[in-house]
N, C-alpha and C positions, 0 to 999 in steps of 0.2 A: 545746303550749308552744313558745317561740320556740326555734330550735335553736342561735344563739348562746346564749342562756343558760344551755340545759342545756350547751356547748359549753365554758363556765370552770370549767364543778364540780372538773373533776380538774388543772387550770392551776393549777401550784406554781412551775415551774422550766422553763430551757428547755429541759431534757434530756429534761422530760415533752413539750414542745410539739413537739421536733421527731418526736416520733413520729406527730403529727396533718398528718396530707394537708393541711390546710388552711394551717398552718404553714408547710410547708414552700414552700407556691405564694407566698404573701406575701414569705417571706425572699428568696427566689429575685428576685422582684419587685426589691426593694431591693438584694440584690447587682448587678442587670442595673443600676439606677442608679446604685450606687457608681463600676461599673465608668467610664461617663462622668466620673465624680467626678476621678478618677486624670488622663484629659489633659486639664482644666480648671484656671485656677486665676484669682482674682478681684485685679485690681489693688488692690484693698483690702488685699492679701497684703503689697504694701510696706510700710506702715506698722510693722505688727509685727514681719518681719524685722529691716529699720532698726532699731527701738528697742532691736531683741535683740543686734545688732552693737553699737552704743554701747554699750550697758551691759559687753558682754562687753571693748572696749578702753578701757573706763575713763572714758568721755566721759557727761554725760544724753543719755538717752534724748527728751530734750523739745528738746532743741537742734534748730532749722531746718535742715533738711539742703535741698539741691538735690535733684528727682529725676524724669528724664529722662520717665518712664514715667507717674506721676501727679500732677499739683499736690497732689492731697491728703495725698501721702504726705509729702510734707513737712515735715508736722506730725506729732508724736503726741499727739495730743488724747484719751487715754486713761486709766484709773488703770494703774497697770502690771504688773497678776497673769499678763496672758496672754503679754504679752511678756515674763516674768519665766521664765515655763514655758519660751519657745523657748529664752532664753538657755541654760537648764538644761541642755535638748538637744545645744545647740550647744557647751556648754563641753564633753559627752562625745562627741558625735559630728563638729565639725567646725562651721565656717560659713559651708563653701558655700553657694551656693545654690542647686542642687539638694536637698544634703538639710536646711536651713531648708525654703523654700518646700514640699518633700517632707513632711517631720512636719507642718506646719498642714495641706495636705491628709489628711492620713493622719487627723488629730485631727477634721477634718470632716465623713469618710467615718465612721470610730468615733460620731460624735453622731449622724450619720443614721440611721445602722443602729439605735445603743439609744435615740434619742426615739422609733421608733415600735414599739419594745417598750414603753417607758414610756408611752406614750400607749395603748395596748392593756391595758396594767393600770388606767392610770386611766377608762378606760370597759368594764367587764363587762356594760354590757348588750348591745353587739355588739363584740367584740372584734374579731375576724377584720376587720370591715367597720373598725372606726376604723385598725388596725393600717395595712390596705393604704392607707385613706385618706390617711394621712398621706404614706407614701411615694410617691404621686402628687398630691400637694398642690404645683401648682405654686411657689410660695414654698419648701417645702422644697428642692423640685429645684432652683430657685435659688439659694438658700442651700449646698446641694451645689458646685455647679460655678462660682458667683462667689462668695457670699457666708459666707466658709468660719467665721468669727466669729462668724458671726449663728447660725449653724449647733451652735456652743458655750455661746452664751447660751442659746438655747434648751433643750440639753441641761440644762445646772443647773434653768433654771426648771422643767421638766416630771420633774426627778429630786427637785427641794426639793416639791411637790406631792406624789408620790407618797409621799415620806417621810412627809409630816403626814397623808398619810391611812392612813397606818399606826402613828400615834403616835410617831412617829420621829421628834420635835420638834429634838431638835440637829443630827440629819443635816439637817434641812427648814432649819433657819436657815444652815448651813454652807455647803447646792447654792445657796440665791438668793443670799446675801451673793456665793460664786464669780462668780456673772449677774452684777454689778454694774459690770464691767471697762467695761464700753460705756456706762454710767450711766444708759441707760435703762430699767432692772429695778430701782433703787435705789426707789422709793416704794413696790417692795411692800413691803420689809422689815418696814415695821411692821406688816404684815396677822402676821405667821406669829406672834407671840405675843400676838396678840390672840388667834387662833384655839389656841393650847397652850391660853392662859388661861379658852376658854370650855371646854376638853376636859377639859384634866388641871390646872386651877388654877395656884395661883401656881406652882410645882414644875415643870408644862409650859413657863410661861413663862418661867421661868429658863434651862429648859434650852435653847430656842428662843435667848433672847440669847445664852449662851454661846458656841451652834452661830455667830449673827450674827458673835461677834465672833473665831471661830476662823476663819468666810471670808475677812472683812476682814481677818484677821492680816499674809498677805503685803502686803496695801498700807498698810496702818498702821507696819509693821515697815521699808519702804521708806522715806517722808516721815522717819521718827524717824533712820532713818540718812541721810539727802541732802533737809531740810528745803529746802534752795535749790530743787530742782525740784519741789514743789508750786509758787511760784510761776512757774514755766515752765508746767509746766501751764496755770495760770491763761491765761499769754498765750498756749500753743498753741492755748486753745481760741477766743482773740479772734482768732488768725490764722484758726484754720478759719471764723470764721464769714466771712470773704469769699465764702469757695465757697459753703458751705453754708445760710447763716441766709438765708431769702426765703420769700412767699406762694405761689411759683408752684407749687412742687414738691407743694402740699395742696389738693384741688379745695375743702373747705370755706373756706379762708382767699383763695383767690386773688379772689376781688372785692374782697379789701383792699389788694390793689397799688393804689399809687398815691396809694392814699387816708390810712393810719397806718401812723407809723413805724416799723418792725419792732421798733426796739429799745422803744420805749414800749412795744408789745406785750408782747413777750417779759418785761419787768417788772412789769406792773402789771395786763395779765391775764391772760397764760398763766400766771404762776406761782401768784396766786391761785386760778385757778381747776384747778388742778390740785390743791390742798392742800383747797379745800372739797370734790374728788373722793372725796381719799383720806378725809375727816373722813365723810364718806355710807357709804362704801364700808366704813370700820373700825364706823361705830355698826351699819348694817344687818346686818354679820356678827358684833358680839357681840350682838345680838337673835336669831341663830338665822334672818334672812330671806333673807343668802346663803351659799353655800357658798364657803371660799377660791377654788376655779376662779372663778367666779362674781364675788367681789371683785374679785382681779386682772385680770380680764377689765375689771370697770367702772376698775379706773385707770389701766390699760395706752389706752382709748380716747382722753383728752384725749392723753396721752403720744403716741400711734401721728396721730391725726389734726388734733388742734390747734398741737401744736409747728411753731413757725415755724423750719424745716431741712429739710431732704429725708425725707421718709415712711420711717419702718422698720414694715414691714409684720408682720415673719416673726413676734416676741414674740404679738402681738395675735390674728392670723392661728391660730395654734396654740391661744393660750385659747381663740376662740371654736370652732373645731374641736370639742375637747375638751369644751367647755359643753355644744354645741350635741347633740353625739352620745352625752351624759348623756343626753338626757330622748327617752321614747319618746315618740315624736309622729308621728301621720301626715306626709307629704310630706319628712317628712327628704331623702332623697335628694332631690327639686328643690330646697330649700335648700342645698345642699353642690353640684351640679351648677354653681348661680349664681355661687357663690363660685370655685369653681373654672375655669369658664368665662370670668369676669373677669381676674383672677388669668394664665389661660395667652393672652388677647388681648393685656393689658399686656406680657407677655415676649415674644410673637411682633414687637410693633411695636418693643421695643427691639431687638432680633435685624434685624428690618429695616434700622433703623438705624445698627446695627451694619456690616450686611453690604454699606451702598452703596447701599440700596435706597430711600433716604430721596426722591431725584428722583423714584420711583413718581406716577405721577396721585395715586393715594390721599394720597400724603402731601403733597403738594399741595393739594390738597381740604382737608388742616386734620385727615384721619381720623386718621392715628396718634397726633395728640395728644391726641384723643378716646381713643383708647386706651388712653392712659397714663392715664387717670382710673379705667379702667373698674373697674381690680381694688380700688381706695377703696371708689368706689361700691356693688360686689359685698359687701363686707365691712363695708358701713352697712346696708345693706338685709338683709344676715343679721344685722348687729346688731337691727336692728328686731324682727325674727323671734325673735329669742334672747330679748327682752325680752318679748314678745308669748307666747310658750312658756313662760316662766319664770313666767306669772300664771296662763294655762290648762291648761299641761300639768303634768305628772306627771314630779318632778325625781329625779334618784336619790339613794337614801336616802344613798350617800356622805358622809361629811361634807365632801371637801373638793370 
């Protein structure tokens, strides 16, 4: 028998795990990457700072600021739970910025570390192997050491998963509702009491909205008290889209520069076609023919690869992980190699370009923007795979 499997029978807790060799080489793993974590941090980290300093002197948080360091940060184009948290901090500890900037890192290191515990509970048929997977999952390490946010969204999504696959339906609506600060986790919401309601009936699904709407509470709670900035919001998010809304950043969309207007796009078919995703995606999973992972994964795809704005990889990236390392199937490992080998070319050519290296011949030649495709491409072609598995292979009994 496989020796990860005999390898979960006695997996309760981690006081039981750290007694296992195997355990303790993966954590180890992940602490050598945290330690990176610590002198890293992602200009994306303005943003939320900013928004935590206005709120904390009485100002919105949505108000334009100047800022030296990123255009982006400029804006908060955000709901406001996660900069609600820093303020939190900062009202008891200070707002410098060391220890702002310090707690988002510290809050990023803390998700890395327990998504790939959580992601090790959500796959028992190789734990050990998905465990370390993850924590070499180049997008994670990314999401480590720039992308500290993405790094938190991710943590709820893969904690509101593991809840419902433990019937733990208001916890499940609670972690994704938290996801929702970036707004790109917001379509799963309605998976999770479709999925109570196919488990534990009407009574799951209650409990699942409850959980929805105890997440949402701090941003529901915010709007009711400073109704003016939702509409800031609104326009921070038209300010971002200067930077942000374009074909180019999406290798499936970019043969439509030039050709259709983003914003028509953006109305009339992305949004459509993201609602008949979720409409497949909720019918196939109250029939019993996916599994929550499985759903999320198919709405998270238009979300991750057709949105007209810069690719967020890490959400989708970690579904298919997850999915993918549910089902036993020969060549798994060459599927995950691909992904992964995509995945750490894309970083290497932004790191190039980072470092000055961008006048290289190669980048010259047109290669590194080849590059910047690659880790898309990797993570369609494991979608393919994932789909192609999901009909021939042998899915885990899991439900979620």
């Amino acid at each position: 028998m496989n020796r990860e499997l005999d390898f979960t029978r006695g997996e309760s807790t981690i006081l039981t795990l750290l007694r296992q060799r195997e355990y303790r080489i993966v954590l180890a793993c992940g602490l050598a990457l945290a330690v990176l974590g610590i002198v890293t941090y992602g200009e994306g980290v303005d943003n939320w700072v900013q928004a935590a300093r206005l709120f904390l002197t009485g100002d919105s948080m949505y108000v334009p600021q100047e800022s030296p360091v990123n255009p982006y940060a400029q804006y908060y184009p955000y709901l406001p739970t996660f900069a609600l948290l820093i303020a939190a901090f900062g009202r008891i500890f200070g707002t410098d910025g060391i220890v702002l900037y310090g707690f988002v890192k510290l809050l990023a290191i803390t998700s890395f570390l327990a998504s790939g515990y959580l992601v090790r509970q959500l796959v028992p048929q190789r734990p050990t192997i998905a465990h370390l997977a993850y924590y070499l999952f180049p997008l994670s390490i990314t999401a480590l050491l720039y992308r500290e946010s993405s790094a938190v969204v991710v943590l709820f999504v893969l904690a509101g998963l593991w809840a419902a696959d433990r019937d733990h339906y208001l916890l499940a609506g609670t972690f994704l509702a938290l996801s929702t600060f970036k707004f790109l986790t917001i379509p799963l919401l309605g998976l999770v009491p479709l999925a109570a309601f196919r488990h534990r009936g009407v009574r799951g699904a209650v409990r699942s909205g409850v959980g929805i709407l105890l997440g949402l509470a701090p941003t529901l709670g915010y709007y009711a008290l400073f109704p003016d900035d939702f509409e800031l919001l609104i326009a921070a998010r038209g300010g971002l889209t200067h930077y942000a809304t374009r074909y180019s950043g999406q290798v499936l969309l970019n043969p439509l520069n030039g050709v259709l207007d983003v914003h028509f796009y953006k109305l009339y078919i992305f949004v459509p076609l993201v609602a008949l995703t979720c409409l497949v995606a909720a019918g196939l999973l109250l029939v019993d023919r996916l599994t929550l992972v499985d759903a999320s994964l198919l709405i998270m795809t238009p979300m991750t690869f057709l949105a007209p704005a810069e690719t967020r990889l890490f959400v989708f990236g970690t579904l298919g992980l997850v999915a993918f390392l549910r089902r036993d199937v020969p060549l798994a490992e060459l599927w995950i190699a691909l992904v992964f080998a995509g995945t750490a070319v894309k970083q290497l050519a932004l790191t190039m370009k980072g470092s000055g290296l961008t006048t290289s011949i190669p980048y010259k030649l047109g290669v590194v923007v080849e590059f910047y495709w690659l880790d898309q491409l990797s993570l369609l072609v494991a979608l393919g795979g994932i789909l192609l598995l999901a009909r021939y292979g042998d899915v885990a009994a899991d439900r979620t």
